[in-house]
C-alpha positions in Angstrom: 0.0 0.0 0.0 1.5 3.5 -1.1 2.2 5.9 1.8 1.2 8.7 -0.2 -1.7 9.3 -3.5 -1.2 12.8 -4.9 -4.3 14.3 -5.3 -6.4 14.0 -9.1 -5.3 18.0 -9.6 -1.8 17.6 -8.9 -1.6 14.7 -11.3 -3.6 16.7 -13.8 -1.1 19.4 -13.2 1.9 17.8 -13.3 4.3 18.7 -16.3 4.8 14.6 -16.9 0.8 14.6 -17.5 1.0 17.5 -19.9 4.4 15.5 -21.5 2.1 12.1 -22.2 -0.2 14.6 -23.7 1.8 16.3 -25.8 3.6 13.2 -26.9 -0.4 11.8 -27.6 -1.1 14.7 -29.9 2.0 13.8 -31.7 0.7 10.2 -32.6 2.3 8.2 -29.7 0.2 5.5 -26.9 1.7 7.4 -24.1 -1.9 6.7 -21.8 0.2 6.2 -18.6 3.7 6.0 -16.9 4.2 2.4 -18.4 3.2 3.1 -21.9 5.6 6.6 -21.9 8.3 4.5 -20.5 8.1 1.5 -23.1 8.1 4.1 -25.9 11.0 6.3 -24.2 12.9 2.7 -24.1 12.1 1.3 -27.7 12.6 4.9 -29.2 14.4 6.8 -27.6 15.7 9.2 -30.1 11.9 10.5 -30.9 11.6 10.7 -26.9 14.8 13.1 -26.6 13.1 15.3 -29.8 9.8 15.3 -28.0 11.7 16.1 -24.8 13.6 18.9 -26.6 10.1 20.2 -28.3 7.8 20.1 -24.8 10.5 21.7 -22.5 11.6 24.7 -24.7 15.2 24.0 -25.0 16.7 27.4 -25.7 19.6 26.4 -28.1 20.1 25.2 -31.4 18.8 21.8 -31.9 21.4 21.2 -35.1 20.7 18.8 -37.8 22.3 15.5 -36.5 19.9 13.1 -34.4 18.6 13.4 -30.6 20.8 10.1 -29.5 24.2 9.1 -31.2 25.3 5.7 -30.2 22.4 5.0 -27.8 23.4 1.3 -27.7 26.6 2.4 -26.2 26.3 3.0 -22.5 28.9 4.8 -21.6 29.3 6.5 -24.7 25.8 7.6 -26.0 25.6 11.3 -27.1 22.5 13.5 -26.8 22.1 16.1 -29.4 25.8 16.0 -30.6 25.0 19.2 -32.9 23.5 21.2 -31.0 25.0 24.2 -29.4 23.2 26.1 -26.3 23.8 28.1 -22.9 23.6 26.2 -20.0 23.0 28.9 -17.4 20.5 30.6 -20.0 18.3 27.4 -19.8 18.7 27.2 -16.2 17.9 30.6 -15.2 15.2 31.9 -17.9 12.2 32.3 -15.8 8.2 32.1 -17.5 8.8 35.4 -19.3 11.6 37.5 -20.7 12.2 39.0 -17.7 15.5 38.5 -16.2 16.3 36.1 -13.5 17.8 39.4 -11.5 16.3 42.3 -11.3 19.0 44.6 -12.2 19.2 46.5 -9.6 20.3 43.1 -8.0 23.3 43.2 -9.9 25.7 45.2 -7.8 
């Protein structure tokens, strides 16, 4: 028995419910946690472009594939072409605005 069942909103508001649906609109069974994981496992390359898509990646996808080598564990490469800022993805907030306010700065 679970020690803890989150509530029907917080599973309807949880960004891995609006992931299966976005994936779902796209063409993919992802109904629940066991079909997403089966097609993240037997595809995984479309699940690291869906990935990419659905979280916003600020950066430049490039033109190679999502997983290079994905048989190869170590050794695997996600996105080899594409080029992005690290600390631009982590700190970009829901709107333009800067993660500081400037006055913040000094």
């Amino acid at each position: 028995m679970p020690i803890w069942t989150p509530s029907l909103f917080r599973i309807a508001d949880a960004n891995l419910t609006r992931f299966m649906a976005f994936v779902e609109a796209r063409g993919v069974a992802a109904r629940d946690y066991t079909a997403l994981h089966r097609w993240s496992v037997e595809w995984p390359a479309a699940f690291w472009d869906a990935l990419w898509e659905f979280a916003g990646v600020a950066g430049e996808r490039g033109a190679g594939p999502a997983l290079e080598g994905g048989d190869l564990m170590p050794g695997a490469r996600w996105f080899p072409g594409a080029r992005l800022n690290f600390a631009e993805n982590l700190l970009r907030g829901p709107d333009a605005e800067p993660a500081l306010p400037e006055d913040d700065y000094y």
